[in-house]
C-alpha positions as CSV (number, residue, x, y, z in Angstrom):
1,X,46.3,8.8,26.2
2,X,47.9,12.1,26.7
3,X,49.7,12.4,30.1
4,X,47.9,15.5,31.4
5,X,44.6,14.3,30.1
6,X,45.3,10.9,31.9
7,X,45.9,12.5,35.5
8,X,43.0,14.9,35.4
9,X,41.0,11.9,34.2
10,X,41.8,9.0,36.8
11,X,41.1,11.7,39.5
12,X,37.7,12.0,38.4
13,X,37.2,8.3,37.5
14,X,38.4,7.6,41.2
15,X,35.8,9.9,42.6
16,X,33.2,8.4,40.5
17,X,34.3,5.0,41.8
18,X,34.0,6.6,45.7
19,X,31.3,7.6,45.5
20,X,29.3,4.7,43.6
21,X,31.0,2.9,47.4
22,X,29.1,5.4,49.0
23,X,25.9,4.4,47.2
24,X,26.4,0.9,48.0
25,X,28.0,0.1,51.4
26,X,28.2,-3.0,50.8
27,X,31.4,-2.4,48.2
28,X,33.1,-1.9,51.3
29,X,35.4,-4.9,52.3
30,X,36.7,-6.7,50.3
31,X,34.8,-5.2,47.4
32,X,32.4,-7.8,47.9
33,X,28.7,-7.1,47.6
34,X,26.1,-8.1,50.8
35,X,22.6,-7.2,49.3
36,X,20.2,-9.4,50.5
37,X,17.1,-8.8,48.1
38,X,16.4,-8.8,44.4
39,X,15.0,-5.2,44.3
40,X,18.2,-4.0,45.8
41,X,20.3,-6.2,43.7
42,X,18.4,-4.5,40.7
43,X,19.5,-1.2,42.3
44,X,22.7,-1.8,42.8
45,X,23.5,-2.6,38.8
46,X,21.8,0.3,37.8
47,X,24.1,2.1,40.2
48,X,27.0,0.1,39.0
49,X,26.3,1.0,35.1
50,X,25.0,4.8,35.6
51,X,28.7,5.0,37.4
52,X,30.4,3.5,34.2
53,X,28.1,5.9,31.7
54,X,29.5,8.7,34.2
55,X,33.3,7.5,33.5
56,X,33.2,7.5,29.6
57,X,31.4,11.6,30.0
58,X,34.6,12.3,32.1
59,X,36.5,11.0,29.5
60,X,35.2,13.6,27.0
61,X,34.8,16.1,29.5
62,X,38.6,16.0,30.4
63,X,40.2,15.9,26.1
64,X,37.7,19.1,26.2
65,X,38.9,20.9,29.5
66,X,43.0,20.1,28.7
67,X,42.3,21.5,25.2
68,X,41.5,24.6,26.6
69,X,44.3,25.0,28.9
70,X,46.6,24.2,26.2
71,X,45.1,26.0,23.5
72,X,44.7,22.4,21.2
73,X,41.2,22.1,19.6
74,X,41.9,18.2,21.0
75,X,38.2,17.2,20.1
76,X,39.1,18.0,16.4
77,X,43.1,17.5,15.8
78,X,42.9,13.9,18.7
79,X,39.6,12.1,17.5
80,X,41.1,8.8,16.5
81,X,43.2,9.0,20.4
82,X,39.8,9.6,22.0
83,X,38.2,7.5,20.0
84,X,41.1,4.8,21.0
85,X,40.9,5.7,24.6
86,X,37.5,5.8,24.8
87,X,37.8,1.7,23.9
88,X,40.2,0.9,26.7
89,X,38.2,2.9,29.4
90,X,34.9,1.4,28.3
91,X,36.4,-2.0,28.3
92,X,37.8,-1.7,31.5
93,X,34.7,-0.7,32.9
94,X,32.4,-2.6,31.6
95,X,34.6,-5.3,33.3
96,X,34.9,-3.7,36.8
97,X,30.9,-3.4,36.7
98,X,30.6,-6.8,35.5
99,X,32.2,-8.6,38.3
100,X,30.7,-6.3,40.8
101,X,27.2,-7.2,39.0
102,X,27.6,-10.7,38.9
103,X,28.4,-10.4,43.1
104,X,25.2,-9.2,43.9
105,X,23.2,-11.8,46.4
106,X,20.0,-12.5,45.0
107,X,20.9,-11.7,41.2
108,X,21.2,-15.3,39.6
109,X,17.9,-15.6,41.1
110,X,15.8,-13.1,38.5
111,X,16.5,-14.4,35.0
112,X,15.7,-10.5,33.5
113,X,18.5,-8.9,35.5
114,X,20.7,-12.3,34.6
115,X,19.6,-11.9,30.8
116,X,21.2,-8.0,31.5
117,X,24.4,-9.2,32.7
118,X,25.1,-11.3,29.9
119,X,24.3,-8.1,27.1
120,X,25.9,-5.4,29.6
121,X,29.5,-6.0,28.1
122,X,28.8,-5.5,24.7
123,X,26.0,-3.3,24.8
124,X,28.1,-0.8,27.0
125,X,30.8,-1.3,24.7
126,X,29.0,0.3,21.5
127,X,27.2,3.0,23.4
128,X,30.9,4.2,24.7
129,X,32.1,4.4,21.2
130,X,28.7,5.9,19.8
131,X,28.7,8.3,22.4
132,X,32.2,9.6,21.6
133,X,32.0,9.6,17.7
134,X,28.6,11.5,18.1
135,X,29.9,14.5,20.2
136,X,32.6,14.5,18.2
137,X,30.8,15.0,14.9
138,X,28.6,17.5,16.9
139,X,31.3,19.5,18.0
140,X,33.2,19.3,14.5
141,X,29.7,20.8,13.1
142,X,29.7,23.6,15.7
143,X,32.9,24.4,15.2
144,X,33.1,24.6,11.3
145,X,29.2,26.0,11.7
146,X,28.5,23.7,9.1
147,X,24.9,24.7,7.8
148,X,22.0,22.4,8.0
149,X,21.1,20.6,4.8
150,X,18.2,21.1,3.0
151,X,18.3,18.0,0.3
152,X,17.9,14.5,1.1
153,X,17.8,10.9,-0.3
154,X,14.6,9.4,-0.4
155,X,15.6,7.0,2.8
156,X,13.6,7.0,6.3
157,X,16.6,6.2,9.0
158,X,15.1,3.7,11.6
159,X,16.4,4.0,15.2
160,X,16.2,1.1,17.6
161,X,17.8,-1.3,19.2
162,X,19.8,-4.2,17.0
163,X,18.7,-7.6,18.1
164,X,16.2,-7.7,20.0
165,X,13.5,-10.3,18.9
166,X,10.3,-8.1,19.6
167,X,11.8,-4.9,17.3
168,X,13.0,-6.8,14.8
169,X,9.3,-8.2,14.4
170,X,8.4,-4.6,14.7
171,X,10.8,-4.0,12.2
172,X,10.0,-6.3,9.7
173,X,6.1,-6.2,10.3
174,X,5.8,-1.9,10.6
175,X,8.9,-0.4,9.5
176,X,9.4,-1.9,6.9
177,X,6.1,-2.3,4.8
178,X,4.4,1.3,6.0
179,X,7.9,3.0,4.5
180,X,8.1,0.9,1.6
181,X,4.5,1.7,0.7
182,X,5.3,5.1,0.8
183,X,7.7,5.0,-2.1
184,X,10.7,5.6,0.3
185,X,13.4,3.3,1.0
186,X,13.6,1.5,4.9
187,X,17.0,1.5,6.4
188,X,18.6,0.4,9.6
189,X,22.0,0.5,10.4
190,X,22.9,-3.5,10.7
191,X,20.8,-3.8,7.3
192,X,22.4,-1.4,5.2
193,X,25.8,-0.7,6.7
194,X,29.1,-0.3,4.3
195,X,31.7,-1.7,6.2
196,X,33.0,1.6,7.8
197,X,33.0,2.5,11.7
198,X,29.3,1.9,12.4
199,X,29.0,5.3,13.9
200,X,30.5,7.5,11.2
201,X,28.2,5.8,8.6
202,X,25.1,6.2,11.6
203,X,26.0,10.0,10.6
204,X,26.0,10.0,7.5
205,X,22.3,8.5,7.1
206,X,20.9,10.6,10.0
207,X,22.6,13.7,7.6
208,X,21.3,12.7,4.5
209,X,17.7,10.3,5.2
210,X,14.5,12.3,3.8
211,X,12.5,11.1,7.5
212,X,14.1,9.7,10.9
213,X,12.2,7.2,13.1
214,X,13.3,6.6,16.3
215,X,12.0,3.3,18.6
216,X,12.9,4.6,21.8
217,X,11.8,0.7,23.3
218,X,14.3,-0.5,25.9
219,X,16.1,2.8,26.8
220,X,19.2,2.7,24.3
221,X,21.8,5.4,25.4
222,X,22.6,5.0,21.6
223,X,19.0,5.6,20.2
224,X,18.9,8.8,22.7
225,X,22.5,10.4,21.2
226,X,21.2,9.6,17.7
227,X,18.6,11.5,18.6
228,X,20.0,14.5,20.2
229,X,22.4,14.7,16.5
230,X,19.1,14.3,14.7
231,X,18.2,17.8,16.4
232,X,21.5,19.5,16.6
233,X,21.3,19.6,13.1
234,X,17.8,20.9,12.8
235,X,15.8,17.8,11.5
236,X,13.3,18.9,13.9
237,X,10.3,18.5,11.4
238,X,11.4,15.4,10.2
239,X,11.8,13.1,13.2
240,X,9.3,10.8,14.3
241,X,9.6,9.5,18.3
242,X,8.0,5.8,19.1
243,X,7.9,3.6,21.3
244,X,6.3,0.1,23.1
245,X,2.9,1.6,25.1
246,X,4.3,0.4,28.5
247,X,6.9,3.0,28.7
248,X,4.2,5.8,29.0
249,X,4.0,7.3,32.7
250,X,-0.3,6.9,31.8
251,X,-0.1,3.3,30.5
252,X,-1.5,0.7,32.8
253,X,1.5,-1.4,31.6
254,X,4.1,1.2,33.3
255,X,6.2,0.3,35.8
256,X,7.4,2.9,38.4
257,X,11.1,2.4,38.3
258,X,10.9,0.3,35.1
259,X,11.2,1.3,31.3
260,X,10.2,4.9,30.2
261,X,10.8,8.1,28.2
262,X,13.5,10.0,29.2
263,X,13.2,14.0,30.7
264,X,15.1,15.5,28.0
265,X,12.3,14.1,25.3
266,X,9.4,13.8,27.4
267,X,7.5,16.7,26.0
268,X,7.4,15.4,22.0
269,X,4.9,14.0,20.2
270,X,5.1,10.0,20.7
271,X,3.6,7.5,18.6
272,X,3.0,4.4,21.2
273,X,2.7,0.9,19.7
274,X,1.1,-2.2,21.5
275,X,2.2,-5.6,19.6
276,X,-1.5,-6.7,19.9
277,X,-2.8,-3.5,18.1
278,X,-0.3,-4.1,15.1
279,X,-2.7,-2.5,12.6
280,X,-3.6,0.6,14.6
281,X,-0.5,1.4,15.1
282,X,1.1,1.0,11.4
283,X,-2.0,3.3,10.4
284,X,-1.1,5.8,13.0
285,X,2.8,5.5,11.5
286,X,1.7,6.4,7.6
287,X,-0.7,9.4,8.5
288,X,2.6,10.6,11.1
289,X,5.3,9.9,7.7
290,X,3.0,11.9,5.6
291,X,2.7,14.7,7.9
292,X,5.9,14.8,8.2
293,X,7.1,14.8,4.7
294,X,4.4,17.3,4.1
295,X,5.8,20.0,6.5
296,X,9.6,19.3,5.1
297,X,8.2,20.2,1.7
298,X,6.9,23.3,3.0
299,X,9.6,24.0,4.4
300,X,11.7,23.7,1.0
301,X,13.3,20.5,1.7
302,X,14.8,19.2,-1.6
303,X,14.3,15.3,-2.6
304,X,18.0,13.9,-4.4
305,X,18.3,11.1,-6.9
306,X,19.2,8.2,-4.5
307,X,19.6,4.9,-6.3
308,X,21.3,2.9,-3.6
């Protein structure tokens, strides 16, 4: 990591880490954690891995802010170093939060927030390094003003979280069949993946895929960046938002505090699924893909030859 970059970046990684002490008191000594109920050990992760997520922005933040003082486009001309640094700071963290985590009184006591624990490390692990290749392609388009395309393959992209038992039924029982009877081609990153850095090639199927379907189920940071490329490059017509019925504010399955939609796509047309209503919901799913593809051709979206 460059020197300057570095200094500008542990001071704001050391605030982050005062002030998530300040959240929790009970960091304080020792760096042992005194929480003495399950709610408040759930509150204290989510503190611990918000804080982490706040670290990897700071990152990018700081390669963007010492570009500019030193007149380097470092986003563009550094990618692989952030992209390397970006590794090392989210495997660090993930660590620290970890062991602070796993210190929480009352935690080995709920098996959900155990069960979180155990996926934390790897899960943050990807997101860090989707995050960064994301904002970097983002900014690379921006800067080159690279032009929307308006030609695609005859794929539907499917966002969602890899490995989970429930969305891969979802997968296999909804995705999978509603596309395929649509003459278009179902594809998910672990399914169809080349071999290249998982991000880059996430790219290049959210670039050139006919239709984008994102689960938002479970709150992936991942699913949400994937997302917010989808519409910086103007695929607004052809992305379709789902999601399991319990994460709607009106659902009598919604938890306050628990899963939901996020703020910044709270406003879009959702398609909410319930796995006991299967049917309804993979008939909702083909009227939405149809609609979808008939606005793109309206809009003089061109269909390529894709034999893949």
């Amino acid at each position: 990591m460059d020197t300057l970059v570095f200094r500008k970046f542990d001071l704001k990684r050391r605030s982050i880490h005062e002030e998530v002490k300040d959240k929790i008191p009970q960091l304080r000594g020792g760096g042992e954690l005194r929480i003495y109920s399950e709610l408040d050990s759930h509150v204290g992760a989510k503190i611990l891995i918000q804080s982490a997520e706040q670290i990897i922005q700071a990152l990018l933040n700081t390669y963007e802010e010492v570009g500019q003082l030193t007149g380097e486009d470092m986003v563009l001309t550094r990618a692989d170093e952030i992209l390397q640094s970006m590794n090392q700071v989210a495997s660090e963290e993930s660590r620290r939060v970890l062991i602070d985590v796993r210190s929480l009184r009352g935690y080995d006591f709920s098996p959900d927030a155990q069960s979180k624990v155990e996926t934390f490390s790897s899960n943050f692990l990807t997101d860090a390094r989707a995050q960064a290749e994301v904002l970097i392609e983002i900014y690379r388009r921006k800067k080159k003003n690279i032009e929307p395309k308006t030609s695609w393959t005859n794929e539907v992209f499917v966002i969602m979280q890899i490995g989970n038992p429930e969305l891969d039924k979802i997968w296999q029982s909804v995705y999978m069949p509603v596309i395929g009877d649509l003459k278009m081609k179902p594809c998910r990153i672990d399914k169809h993946n080349e071999g290249r850095f998982l991000m880059s090639e996430v790219v290049d199927f959210l670039n050139r895929s006919r239709l984008i379907i994102a689960d938002l189920t479970n709150e992936r940071p991942n699913c949400y960046l994937e997302i917010g490329y989808a519409l910086g490059i103007e695929k607004y017509n052809q992305l379709i938002l789902c999601a399991r019925e319990d994460h709607h504010q009106d659902s009598p399955n919604y938890k306050k505090g628990g899963l939901k939609i996020h703020f910044d796509i709270n406003g879009y047309d959702i398609l909410f699924w319930n796995s006991t209503q299967i049917d309804d919901f993979k008939i909702s799913l083909a009227k939405k893909i149809q609609y979808r593809l008939a606005v793109s051709n309206k809009n003089g979206g061109v269909l390529q030859n894709n034999n893949k």
